[in-house]
C-alpha positions as CSV (number, residue, x, y, z in Angstrom):
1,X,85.7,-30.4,26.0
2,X,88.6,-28.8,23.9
3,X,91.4,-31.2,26.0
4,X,94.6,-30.2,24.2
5,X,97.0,-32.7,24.7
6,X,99.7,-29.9,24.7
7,X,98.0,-27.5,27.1
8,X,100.6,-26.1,29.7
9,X,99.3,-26.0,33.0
10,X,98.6,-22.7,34.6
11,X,99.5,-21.5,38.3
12,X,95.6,-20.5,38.3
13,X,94.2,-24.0,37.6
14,X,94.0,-24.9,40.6
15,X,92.3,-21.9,41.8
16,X,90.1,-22.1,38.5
17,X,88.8,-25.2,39.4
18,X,88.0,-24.8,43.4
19,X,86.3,-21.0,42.4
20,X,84.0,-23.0,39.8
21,X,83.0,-25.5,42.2
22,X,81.5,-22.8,44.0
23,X,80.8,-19.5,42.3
24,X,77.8,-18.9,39.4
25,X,80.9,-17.0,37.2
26,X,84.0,-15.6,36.6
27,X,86.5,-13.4,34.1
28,X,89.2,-14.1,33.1
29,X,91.6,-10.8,32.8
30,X,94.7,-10.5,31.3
31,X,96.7,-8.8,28.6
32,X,95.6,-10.4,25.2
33,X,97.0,-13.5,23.6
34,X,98.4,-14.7,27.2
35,X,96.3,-17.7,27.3
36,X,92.8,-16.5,28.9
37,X,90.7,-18.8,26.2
38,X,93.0,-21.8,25.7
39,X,92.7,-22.1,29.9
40,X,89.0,-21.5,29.9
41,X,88.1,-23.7,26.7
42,X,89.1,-26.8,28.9
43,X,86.3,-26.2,31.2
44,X,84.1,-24.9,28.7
45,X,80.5,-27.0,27.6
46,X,79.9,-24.6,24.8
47,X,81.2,-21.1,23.6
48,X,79.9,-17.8,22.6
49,X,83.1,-16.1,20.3
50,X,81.7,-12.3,20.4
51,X,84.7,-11.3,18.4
52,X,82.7,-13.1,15.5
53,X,80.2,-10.8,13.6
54,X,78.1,-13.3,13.0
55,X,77.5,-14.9,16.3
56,X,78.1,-11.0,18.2
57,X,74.8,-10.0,15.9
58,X,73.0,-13.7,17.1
59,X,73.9,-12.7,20.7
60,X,72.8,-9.3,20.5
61,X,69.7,-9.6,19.1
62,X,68.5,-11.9,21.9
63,X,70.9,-12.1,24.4
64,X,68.9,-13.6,27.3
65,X,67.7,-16.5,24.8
66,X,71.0,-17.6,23.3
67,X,72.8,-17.9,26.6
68,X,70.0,-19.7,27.9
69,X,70.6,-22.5,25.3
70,X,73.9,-22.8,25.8
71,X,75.1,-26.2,27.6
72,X,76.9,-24.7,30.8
73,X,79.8,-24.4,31.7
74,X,79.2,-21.3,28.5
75,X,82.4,-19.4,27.8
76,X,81.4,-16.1,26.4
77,X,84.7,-15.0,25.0
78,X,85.7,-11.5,24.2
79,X,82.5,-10.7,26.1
80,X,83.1,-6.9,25.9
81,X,82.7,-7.0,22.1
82,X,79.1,-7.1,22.8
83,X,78.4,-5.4,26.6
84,X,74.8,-6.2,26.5
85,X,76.2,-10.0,27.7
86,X,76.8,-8.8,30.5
87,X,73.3,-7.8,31.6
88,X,72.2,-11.3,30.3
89,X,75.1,-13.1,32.1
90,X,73.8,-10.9,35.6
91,X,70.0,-12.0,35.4
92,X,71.1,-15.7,34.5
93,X,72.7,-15.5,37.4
94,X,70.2,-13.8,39.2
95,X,67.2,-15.7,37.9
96,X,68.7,-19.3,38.8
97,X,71.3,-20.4,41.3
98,X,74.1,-23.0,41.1
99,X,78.4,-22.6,40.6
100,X,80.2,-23.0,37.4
101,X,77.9,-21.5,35.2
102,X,79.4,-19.1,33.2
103,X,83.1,-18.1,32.0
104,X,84.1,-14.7,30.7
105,X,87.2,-13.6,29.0
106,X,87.8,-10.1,27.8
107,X,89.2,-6.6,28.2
108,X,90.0,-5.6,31.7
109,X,89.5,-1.5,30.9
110,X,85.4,-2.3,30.1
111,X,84.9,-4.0,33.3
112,X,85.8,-0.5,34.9
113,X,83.3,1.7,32.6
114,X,80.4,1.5,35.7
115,X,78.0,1.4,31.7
116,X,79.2,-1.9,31.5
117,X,79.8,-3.8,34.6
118,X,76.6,-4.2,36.0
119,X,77.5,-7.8,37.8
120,X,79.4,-6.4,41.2
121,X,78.9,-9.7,42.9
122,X,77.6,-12.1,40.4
123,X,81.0,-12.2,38.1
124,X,84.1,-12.3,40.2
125,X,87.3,-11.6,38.1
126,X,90.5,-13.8,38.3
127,X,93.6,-12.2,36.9
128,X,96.2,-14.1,34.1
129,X,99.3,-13.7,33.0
130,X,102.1,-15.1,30.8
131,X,103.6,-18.1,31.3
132,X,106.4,-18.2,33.9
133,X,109.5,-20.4,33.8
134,X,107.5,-22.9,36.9
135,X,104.9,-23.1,34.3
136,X,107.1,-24.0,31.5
137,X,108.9,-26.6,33.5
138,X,105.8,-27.8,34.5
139,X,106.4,-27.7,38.6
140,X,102.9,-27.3,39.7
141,X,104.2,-26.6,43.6
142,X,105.9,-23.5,42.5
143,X,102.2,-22.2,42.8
144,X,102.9,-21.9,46.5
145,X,105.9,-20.4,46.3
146,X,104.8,-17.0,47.5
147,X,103.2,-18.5,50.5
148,X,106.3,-20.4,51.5
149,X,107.7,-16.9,51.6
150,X,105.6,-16.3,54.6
151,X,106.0,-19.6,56.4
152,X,107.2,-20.3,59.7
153,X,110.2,-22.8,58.1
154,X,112.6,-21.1,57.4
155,X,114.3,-21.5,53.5
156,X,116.6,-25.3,53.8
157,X,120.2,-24.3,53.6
158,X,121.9,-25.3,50.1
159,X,122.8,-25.6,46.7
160,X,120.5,-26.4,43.4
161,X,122.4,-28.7,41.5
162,X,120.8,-27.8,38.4
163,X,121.0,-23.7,39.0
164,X,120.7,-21.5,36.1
165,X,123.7,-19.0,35.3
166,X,123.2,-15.3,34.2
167,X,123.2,-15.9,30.8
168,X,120.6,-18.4,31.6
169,X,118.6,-15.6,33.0
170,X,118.7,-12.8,30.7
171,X,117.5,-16.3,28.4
172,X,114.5,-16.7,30.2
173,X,113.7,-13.3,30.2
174,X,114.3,-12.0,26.7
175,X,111.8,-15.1,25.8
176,X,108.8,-13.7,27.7
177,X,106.0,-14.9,28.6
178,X,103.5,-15.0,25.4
179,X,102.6,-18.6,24.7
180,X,103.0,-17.8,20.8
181,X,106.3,-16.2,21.1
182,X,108.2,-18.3,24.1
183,X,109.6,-20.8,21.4
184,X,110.5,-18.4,18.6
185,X,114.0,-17.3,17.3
186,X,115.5,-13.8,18.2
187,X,114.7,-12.5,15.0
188,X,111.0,-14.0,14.8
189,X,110.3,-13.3,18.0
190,X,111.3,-9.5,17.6
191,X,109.1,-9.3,14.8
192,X,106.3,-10.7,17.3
193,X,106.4,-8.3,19.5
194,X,106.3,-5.5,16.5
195,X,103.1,-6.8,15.6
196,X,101.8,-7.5,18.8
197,X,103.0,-3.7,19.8
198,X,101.4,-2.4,16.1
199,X,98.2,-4.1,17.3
200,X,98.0,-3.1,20.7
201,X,98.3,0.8,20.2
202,X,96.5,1.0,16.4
203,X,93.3,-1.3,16.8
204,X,93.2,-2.7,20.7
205,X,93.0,0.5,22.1
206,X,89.9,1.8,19.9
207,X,87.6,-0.2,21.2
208,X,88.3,0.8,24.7
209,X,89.2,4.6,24.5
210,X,89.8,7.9,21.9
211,X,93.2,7.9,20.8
212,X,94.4,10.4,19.2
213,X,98.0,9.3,18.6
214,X,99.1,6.1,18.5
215,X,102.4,6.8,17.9
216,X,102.2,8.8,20.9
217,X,101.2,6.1,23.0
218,X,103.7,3.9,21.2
219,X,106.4,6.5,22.0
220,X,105.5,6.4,26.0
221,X,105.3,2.4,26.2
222,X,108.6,2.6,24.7
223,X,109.7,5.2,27.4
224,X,107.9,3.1,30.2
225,X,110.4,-0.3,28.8
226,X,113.4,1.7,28.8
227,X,112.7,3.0,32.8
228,X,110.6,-0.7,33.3
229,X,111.6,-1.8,37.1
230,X,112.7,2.4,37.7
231,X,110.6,5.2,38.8
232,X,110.2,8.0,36.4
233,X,108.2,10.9,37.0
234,X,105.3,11.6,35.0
235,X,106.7,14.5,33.6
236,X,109.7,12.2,32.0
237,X,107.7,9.6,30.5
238,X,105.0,12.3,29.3
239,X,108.1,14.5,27.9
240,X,109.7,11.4,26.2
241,X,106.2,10.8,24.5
242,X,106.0,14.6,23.1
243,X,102.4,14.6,25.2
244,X,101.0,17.1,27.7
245,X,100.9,15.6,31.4
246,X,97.0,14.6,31.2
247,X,97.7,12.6,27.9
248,X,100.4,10.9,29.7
249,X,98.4,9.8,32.6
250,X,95.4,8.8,30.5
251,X,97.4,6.8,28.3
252,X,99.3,4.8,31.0
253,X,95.5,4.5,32.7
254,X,94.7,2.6,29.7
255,X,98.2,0.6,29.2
256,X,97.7,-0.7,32.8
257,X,93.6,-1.5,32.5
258,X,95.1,-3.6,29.4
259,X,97.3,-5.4,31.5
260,X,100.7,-3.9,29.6
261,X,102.5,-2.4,32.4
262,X,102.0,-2.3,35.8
263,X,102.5,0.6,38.5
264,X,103.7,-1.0,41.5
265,X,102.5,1.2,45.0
266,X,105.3,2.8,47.3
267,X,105.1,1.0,50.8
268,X,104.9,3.7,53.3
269,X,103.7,2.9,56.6
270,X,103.2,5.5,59.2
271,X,106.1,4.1,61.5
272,X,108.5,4.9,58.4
273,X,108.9,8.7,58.0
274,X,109.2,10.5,54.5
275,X,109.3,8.0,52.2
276,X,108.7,8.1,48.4
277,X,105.5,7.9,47.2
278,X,106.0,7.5,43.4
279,X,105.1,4.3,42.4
280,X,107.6,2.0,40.6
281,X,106.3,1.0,36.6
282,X,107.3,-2.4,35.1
283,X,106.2,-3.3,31.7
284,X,104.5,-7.0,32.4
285,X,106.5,-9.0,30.0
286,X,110.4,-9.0,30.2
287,X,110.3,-9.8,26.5
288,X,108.2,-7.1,25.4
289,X,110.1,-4.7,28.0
290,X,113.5,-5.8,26.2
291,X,112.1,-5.7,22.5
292,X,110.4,-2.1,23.2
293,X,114.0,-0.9,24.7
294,X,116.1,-2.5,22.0
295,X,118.1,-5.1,24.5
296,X,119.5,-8.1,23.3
297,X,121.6,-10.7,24.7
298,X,125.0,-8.7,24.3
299,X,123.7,-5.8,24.6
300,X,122.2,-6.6,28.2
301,X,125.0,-8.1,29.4
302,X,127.6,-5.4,28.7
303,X,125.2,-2.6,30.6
304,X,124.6,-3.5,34.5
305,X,121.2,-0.4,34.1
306,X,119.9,-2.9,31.5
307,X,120.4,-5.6,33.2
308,X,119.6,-4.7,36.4
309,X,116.3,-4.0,34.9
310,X,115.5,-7.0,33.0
311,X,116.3,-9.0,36.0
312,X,113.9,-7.4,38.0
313,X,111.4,-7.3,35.8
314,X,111.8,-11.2,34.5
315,X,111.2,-11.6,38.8
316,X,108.2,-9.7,38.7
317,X,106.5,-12.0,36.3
318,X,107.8,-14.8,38.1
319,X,106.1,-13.6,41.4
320,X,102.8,-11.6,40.2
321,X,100.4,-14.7,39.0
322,X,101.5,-16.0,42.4
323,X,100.4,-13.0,44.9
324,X,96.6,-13.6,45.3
325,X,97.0,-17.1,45.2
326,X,98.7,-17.3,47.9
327,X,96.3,-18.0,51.3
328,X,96.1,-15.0,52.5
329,X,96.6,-12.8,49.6
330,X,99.7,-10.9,49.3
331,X,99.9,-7.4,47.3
332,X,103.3,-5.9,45.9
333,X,104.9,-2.8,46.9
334,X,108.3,-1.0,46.6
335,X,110.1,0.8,49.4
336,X,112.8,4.1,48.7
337,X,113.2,6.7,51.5
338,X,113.1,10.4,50.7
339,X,116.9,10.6,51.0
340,X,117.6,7.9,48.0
341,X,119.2,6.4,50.5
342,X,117.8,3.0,51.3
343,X,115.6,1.3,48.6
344,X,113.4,-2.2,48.6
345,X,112.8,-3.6,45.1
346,X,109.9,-5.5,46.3
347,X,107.9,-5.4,49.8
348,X,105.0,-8.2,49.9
349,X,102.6,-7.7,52.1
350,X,100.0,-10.5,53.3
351,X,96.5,-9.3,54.7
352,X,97.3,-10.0,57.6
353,X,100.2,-7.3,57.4
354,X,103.1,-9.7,57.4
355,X,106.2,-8.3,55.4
356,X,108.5,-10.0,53.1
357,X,111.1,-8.1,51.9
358,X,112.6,-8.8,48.3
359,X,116.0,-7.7,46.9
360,X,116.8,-8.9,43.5
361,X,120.6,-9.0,42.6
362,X,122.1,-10.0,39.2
363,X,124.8,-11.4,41.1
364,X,126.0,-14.9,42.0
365,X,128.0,-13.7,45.2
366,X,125.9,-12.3,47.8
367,X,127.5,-10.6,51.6
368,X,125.2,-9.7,54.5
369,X,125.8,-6.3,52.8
370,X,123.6,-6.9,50.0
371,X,121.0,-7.0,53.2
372,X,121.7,-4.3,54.6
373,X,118.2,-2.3,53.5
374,X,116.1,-5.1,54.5
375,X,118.1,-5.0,57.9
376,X,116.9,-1.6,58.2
377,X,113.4,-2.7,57.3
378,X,113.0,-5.1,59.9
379,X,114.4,-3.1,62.3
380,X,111.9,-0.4,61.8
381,X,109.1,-3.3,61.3
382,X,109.6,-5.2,64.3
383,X,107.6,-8.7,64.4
384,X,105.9,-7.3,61.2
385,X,108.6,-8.2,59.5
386,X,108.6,-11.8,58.6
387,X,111.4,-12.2,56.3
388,X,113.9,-11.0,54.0
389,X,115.2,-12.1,51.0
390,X,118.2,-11.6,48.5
391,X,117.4,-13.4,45.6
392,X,120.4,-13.8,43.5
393,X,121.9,-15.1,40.3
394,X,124.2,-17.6,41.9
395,X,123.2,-21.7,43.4
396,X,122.9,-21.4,46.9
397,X,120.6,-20.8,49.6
398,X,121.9,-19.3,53.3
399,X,121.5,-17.2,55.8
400,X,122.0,-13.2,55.9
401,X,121.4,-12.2,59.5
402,X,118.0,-12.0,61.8
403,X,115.7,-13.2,59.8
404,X,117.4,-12.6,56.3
405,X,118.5,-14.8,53.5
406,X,119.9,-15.0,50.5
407,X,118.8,-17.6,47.7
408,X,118.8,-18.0,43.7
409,X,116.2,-16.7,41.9
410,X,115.3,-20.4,40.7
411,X,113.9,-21.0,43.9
412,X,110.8,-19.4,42.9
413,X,109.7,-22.5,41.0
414,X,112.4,-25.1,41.8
């Protein structure tokens, strides 16, 4: 059902697909309009839109009943429109065995109200995002590019023939990832993103929590883009908003549960003494976090701060549909001793407690230098340390040091 001849394939298909085969249900999370339905209609028998009066006020008169005579797999989309589903997708689970069953796309923030998530165990979430540049390209192995991170083979030595430049870059990431706004001119796309933004802090946010001042919380996503891939205290962001400090903090509570921006853990492991614990923000979407802060291609390129921070961001998105896909899952951290002297823009860790260092360089020439903090990582880490990287602007891939290379950023999907 619902095969679009045009559909992009995702980095989670693949995961999609095997959880199905085994599991009664799953969500789909994700920040709106970055895909969740168009994936989950192409697995989808029939559909329950609860952002439809009509069918919401079917559903919710008899909930049990009219999922029962659904054909399965059932997609109840924008299930949080009417929470009741919920219950009724937990006792069809409970009341009759078997996998792929049920698909459920929604807000992210009502599957953490305890009110309304009564199916711990039956519905297991699955996290989206928007569309990277392997996704685009459509190069399906890129999906394991966070596990060939952790690999015993070390990185081939060389050059990509077909490397993108800097300009190519700041491209990519001024495009975003938003299916409906990837192909759009500067000035449509801008105008996107206004509405998108309008939406998202005026009407989105109502049905999740009490806001008093959307132009408040407009004012602190705007302050969250313009430090996105930094570390700001709350105090700045809540100061740059005109808010109090609990404002603040409730507010960016509710951007993350949205999936809008992300707060990024310090890495501090008891073998590594005083180390920051503030954790670093990124606004998901490089092209939302360049509209909100006003970059443009010029712009960007004139100002190393800005584009330091686009770069890093634009990697981010590249990496984070990829961490718990990878086998074992790996989470994200960042790394920045108390002294401000040595700083890791990324540290993976697997569960196993392998590390991958990350440090991401708007640069095409790359020294053993540029390694020098990752050096000091896995000197501290010993065999915890698998590998470190310099991803860079430039075409080649080599080697650093112990452990440590340098390669274009490309490499995470080419």
């Amino acid at each position: 059902m619902n095969r679009d001849v045009a559909y992009i394939p995702r980095s989670i298909d693949r995961a999609l697909d095997t959880l199905l085969a085994e599991l009664p249900a799953l969500m789909l999370t994700g920040p709106r309009g970055c895909g969740k339905t168009t994936t989950a209609l192409r697995r989808a028998a029939s559909v329950l839109r609860l952002d439809r009066p009509d069918e919401a006020a079917a559903f919710r008169a008899a909930p049990d009943a009219v999922l029962a005579a659904q054909a399965t797999p059932v997609l109840v989309d924008e299930w949080q429109a009417v929470p009741e589903s919920m219950g009724a997708v937990k006792r069809a689970v409970d009341a009759r065995g078997g996998a792929g069953r049920f698909l459920l796309t929604g807000s992210i923030r009502a599957r953490l109200d305890d009110s309304g998530w009564p199916a711990t165990g039956r519905v297991v979430p699955l996290a989206m995002h928007g569309l990277t540049v392997a996704e685009l390209q459509h190069r399906r192995q890129a999906a394991d590019a966070v596990t060939q991170l952790f690999s015993d083979d070390d990185p081939a030595v060389g050059t990509l023939a077909s490397a993108p430049t800097l300009v190519d870059y700041v491209d990519h990431a001024l495009r975003g990832g938003f299916p409906d706004a990837i192909g759009l001119g500067d000035f449509a796309r801008s105008t996107w993103y206004e509405g998108y933004v309008d939406q998202l802090v005026r009407h989105d946010v109502a049905d999740l929590a009490e806001v008093r001042s959307p132009t408040a919380l407009a004012s602190l996503l705007r302050a969250v883009a313009l430090n996105t891939a930094g570390l700001p205290s709350l105090t700045t962001l809540a100061d740059a908003a005109r808010i109090d400090h609990r404002t603040a903090r409730s507010y960016l509570n509710l951007l993350e549960d949205l999936r809008i921006i992300d707060r990024i853990a310090a890495f501090a492991p008891s073998r590594l003494n005083r180390m920051v614990k503030t954790p670093k923000y990124y606004i998901l979407d490089p092209g939302m976090a360049a509209h909100l802060a006003g970059d443009t291609r010029a712009g960007t390129l004139r100002s190393a701060d800005r584009l330091g921070r686009l770069i890093d961001t634009f990697v981010l998105a590249q990496l984070r549909p990829l961490l718990k896909l990878a086998t074992p899952s790996v989470t994200a951290h960042h790394l920045r001793d108390g002294n401000q002297t040595r700083e890791v823009d990324v540290v993976l860790e697997s569960a196993a407690g392998q590390i991958v260092a990350v440090e991401i360089k708007a640069a095409s020439t790359i020294t053993p230098r540029d390694a020098a903090h990752l050096a000091w990582l896995r000197d501290h880490l010993g065999d915890a340390f698998r590998r470190g990287v310099v991803l860079h602007t430039g075409a080649s891939t080599f080697p650093l040091g112990d452990r440590l290379w340098a390669a274009p950023i490309a490499t995470l999907w080419q």
